[in-house]
KOLZAZA-833611 format. One line per field, with one value per residue (C-alpha): residue number from 1; x negated, y negated, z negated. Coordinates in pm, 1 decimal. Each point is the difference from the previous one (the first is absolute). Layout:
BEGIN
i	NUM;...
px	X;...
py	Y;...
pz	Z;...
This chain:
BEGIN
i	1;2;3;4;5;6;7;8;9;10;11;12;13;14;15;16;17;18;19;20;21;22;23;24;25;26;27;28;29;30;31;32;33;34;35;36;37;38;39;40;41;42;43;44;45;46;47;48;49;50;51;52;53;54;55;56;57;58;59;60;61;62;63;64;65;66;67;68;69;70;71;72;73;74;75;76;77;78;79;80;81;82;83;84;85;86;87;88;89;90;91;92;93;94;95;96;97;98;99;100;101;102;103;104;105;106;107;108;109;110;111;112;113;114;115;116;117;118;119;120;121;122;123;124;125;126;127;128;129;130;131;132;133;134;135;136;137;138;139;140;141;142;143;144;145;146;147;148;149;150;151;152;153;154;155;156;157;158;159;160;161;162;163;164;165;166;167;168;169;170;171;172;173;174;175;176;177;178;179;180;181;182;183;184;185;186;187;188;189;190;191;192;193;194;195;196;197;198;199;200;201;202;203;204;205;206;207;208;209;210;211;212;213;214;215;216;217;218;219;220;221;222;223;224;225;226;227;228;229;230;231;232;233;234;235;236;237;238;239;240;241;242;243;244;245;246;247;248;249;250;251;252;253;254;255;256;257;258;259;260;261;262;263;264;265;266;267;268
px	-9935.9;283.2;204.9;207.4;275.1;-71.2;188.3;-302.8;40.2;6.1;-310.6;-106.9;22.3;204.0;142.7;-328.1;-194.1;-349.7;-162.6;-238.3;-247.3;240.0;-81.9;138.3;91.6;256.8;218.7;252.9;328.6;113.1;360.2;97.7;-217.8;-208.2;-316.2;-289.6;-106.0;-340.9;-253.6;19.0;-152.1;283.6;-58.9;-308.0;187.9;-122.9;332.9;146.9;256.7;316.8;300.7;303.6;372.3;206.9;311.8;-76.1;-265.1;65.7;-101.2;-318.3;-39.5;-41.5;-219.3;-258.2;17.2;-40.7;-322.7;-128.9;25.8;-345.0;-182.1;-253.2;61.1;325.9;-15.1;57.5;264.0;265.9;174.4;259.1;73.6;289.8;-52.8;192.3;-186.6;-216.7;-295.8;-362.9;-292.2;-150.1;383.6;-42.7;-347.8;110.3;309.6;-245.3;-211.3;276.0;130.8;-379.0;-52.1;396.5;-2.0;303.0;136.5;274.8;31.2;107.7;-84.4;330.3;193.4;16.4;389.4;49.9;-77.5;276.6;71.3;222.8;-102.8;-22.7;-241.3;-254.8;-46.1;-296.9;3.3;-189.8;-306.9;-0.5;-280.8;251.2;287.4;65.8;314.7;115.9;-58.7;-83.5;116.6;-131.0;-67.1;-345.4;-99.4;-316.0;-17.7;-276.5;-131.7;52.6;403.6;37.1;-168.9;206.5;305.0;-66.4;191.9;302.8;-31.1;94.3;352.7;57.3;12.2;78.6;-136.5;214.6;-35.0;-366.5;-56.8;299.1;-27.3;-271.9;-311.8;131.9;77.4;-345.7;-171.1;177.7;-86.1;-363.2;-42.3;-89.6;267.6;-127.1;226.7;5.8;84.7;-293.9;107.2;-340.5;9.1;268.2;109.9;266.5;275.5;80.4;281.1;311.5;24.2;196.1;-55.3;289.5;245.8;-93.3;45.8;-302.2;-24.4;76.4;296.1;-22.5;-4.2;-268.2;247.6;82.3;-381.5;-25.4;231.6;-187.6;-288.8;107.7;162.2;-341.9;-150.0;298.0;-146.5;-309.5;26.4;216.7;-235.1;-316.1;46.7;377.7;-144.6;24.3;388.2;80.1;-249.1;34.0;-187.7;258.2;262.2;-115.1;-92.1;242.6;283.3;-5.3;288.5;-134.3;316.0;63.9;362.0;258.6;-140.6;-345.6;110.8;161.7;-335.1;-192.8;199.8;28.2;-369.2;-73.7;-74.2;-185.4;-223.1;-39.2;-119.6;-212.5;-164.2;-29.5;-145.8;-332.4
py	-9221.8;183.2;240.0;308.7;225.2;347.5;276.8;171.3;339.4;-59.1;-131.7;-344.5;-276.5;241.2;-311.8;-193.0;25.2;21.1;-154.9;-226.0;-92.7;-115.6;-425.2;80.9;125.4;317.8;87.3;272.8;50.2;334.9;-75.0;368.7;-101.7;376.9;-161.3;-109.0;-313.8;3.7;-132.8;263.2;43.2;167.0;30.2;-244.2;-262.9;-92.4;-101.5;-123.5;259.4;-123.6;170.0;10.7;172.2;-302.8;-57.2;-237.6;-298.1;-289.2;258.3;71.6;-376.1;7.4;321.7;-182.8;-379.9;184.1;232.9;-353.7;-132.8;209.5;-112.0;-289.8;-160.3;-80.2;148.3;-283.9;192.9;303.7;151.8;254.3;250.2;292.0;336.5;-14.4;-293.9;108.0;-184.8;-20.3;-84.6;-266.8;-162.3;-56.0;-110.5;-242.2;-139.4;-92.3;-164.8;-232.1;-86.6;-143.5;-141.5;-153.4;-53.4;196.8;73.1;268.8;167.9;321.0;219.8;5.8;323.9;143.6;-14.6;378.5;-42.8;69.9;-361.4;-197.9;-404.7;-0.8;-312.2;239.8;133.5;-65.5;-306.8;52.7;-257.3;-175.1;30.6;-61.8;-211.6;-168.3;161.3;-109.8;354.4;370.8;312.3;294.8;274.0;-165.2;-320.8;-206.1;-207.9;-206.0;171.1;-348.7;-18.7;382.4;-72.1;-272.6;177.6;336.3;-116.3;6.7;326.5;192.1;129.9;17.4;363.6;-57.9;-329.6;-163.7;-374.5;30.7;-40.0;-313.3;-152.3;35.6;1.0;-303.8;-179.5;97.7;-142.3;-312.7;-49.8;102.3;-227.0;335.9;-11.0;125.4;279.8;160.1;288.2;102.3;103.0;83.1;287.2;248.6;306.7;266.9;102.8;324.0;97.9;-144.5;-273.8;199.3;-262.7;-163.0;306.5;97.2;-15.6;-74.7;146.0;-349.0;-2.7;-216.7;16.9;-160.0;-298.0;-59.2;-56.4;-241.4;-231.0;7.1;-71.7;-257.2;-169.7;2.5;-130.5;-307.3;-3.3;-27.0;-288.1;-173.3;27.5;-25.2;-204.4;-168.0;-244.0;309.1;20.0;-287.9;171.2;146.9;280.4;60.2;-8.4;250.7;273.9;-10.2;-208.2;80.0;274.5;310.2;211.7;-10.8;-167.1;186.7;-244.0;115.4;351.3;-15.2;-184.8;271.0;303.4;-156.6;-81.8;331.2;195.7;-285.1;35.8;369.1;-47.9;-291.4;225.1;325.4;-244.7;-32.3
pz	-10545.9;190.1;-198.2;196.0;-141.6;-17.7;-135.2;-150.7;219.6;322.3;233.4;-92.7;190.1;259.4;201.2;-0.2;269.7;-149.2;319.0;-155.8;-299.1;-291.9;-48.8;-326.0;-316.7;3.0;-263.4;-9.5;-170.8;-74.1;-75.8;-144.0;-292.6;47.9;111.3;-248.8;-20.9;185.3;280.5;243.0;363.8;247.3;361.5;-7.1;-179.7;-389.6;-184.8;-373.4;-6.1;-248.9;-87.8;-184.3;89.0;148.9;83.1;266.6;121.4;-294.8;-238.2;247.5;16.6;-438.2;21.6;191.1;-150.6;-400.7;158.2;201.9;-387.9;-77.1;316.4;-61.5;331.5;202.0;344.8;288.1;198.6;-168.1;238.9;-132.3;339.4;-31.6;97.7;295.3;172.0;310.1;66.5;33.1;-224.4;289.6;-64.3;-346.5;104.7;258.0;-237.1;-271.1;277.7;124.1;-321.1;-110.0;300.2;9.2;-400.5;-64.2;-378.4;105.7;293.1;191.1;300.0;199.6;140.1;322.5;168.6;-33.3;-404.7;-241.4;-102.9;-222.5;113.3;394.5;-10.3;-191.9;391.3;170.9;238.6;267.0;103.6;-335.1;-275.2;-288.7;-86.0;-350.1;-224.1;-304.0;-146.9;131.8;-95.0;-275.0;237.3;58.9;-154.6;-3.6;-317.0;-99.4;-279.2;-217.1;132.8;-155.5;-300.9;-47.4;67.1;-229.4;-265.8;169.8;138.4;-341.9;17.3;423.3;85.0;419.0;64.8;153.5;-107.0;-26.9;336.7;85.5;-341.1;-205.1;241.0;165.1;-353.1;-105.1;288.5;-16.0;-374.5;106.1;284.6;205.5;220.9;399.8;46.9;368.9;202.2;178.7;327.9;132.3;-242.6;74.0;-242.8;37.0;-284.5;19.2;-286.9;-14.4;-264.9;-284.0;-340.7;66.1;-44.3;-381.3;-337.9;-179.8;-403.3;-151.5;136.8;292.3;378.7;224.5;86.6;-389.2;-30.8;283.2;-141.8;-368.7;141.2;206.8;-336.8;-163.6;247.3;59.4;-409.6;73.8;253.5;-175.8;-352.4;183.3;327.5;67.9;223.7;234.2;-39.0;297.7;192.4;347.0;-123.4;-287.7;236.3;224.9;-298.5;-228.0;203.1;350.7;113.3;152.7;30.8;379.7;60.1;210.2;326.2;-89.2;-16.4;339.2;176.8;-160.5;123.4;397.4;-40.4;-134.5;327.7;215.9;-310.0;34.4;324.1;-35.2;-257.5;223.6;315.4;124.1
């Protein structure tokens, strides 16, 4: 089942490229909340369309987990893919594919270099069919549709999502035992927006960074309640340990490296 954002006016599915027979189930998210509820057929495609007015993707994330609720049967794969994502229906296709054939849990098409981006290893690398991650991010996740079913209780209360994607997938896979997570690099998608979640406000009160760090305490919870064999783990360490602010070395290594990347990426 793969989900896309919509904003329930414009063209659906605008940056899809309908170039292929759909291998699966579409649903589509009107996030203005002016759509009905319905199965609807739009530009040869047959689609669940779901809506409610959102603030931003965690509350998406809840919208679809509560209407999954009513289904009899758990979809293998949920991808949840933003508006702003360009890429074809035989990619979605061939993602699905590789993660039977490859037995991945979570994974993630990766982004071409001219994408607006906020991780720089979520760029494709060339001549590689994937490479295993410790998590991926929410702008177009794979889940196994067990790992998300697992995970929907924790979904209630995060507006932005941040800390679904860093904290709680990978803590739900681990107490799962579903836990193949990859970048896909033979399957390449674009970003088109700039990444703006970050920046606000949300109506409870708290910002997109506030969030992160709750979740990440119920999920340091969760091990601890449900699995603290995990705590003198490497995997611990990297998640919820591990430093990823850059120091002022890094910085500098970054910023000389910066334009022998540029033109490694503009080469032939």
């Amino acid at each position: 089942m793969v989900l896309v954002s919509w904003d329930g006016s414009s063209t659906p599915w605008a940056m899809i490229h309908l170039d292929a027979p759909a291998e699966f189930d579409w649903v589509l998210f009107d996030y203005s909340g002016r759509a009905q509820p319905e199965v609807v057929t739009w530009r040869g495609q047959q689609a669940q369309v779901l809506s409610g007015s959102t603030e931003c993707k965690g509350e998406i994330y809840q919208a679809l987990a509560t209407w999954l609720q009513t289904r009899a049967q758990t979809p293998e794969y949920i991808a949840l893919i933003d508006d702003d994502i360009l890429l074809g229906v035989s990619d979605i296709n061939r993602i699905l594919h590789l993660a039977r054939v490859e037995g991945l849990d979570v994974f993630s098409p990766v982004l071409t270099h001219d994408s607006r981006y906020t991780h720089r290893w979520s760029l494709q690398q060339p001549h590689r069919l994937f490479r295993e991650v410790d998590w991926v991010e929410v702008m177009m996740p794979f889940y196994r549709g067990s790992v998300f079913v697992a995970a929907a209780a924790h979904f209630e209360g995060n507006v932005s999502s941040w800390g679904i994607d860093k904290y709680l997938m990978p803590t739900v896979q681990q107490l799962t035992q579903c836990t193949r997570t990859a970048l896909v690099d033979a399957v390449v998608a674009s970003h088109r927006r700039e990444v703006t979640s970050g920046t606000k406000r949300y109506r409870h009160g708290l910002t997109a960074g506030q969030e992160r760090e709750a979740m990440k305490q119920r999920c340091l919870a969760l091990v601890q309640s449900h699995a603290p064999h995990l705590l003198d783990s490497a995997w611990f360490h990297r998640v919820f340990e591990q430093r990823h602010v850059r120091t002022r070395w890094q910085q500098l290594r970054a910023a000389l490296g910066r334009p022998l990347r540029r033109w490694l990426d503009s080469s032939t």
